[in-house]
C-alpha positions in Angstrom: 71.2 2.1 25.1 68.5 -0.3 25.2 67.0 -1.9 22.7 63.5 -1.1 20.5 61.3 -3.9 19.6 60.9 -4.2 15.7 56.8 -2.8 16.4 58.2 0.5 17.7 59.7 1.7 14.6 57.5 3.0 11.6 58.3 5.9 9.2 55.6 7.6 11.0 57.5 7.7 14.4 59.6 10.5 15.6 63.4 9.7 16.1 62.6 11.7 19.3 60.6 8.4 20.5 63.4 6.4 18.8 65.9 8.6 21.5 67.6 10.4 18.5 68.6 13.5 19.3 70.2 16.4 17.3 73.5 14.7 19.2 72.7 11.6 17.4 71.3 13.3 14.4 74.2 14.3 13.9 76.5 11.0 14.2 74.3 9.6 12.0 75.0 11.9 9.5 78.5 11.1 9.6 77.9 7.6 9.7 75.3 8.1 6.4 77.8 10.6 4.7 81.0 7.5 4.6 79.0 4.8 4.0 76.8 6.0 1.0 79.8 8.5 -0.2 77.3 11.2 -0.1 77.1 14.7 1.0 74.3 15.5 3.4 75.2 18.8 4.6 72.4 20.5 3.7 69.7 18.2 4.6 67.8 19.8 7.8 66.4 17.4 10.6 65.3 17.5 13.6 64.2 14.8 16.4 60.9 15.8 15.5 61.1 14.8 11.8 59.9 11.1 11.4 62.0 7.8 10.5 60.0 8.0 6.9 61.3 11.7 6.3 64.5 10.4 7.4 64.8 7.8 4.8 63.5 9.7 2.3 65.8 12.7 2.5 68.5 10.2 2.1 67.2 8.3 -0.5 66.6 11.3 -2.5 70.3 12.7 -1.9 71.4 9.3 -2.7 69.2 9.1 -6.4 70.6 12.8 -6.9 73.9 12.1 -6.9 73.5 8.6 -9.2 71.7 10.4 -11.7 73.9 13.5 -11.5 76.8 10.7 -12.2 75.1 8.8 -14.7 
């Protein structure tokens, strides 16, 4: 896997252009899931979803669950 320069990745960019793929989509999750102890089974991306909808899914998953335990 090459590397991206630090220009090529925006929350406007696809992961598609960032060579994620629902493959990688996927081991992400995982990887997301065990290190932020949450549960993202029923967030729905794609490759065509941006960076910024990626984070922000996650983030919101993420502020769920701290308020839901707070």
């Amino acid at each position: 896997m090459s590397r991206l320069p630090a220009d090529a990745l925006g929350p406007e960019v696809p992961l598609h252009r960032v060579h994620i793929d629902s493959l990688a989509l996927e081991e992400l999750r995982l990887v997301l899931e065990d290190a932020l102890r949450v549960d993202l089974d029923e967030v729905h991306l794609t490759s065509r979803d941006t960076v910024g909808h990626l984070v922000a899914v996650v983030c919101a998953v993420v502020c769920e669950k701290t308020t839901a335990a707070a």
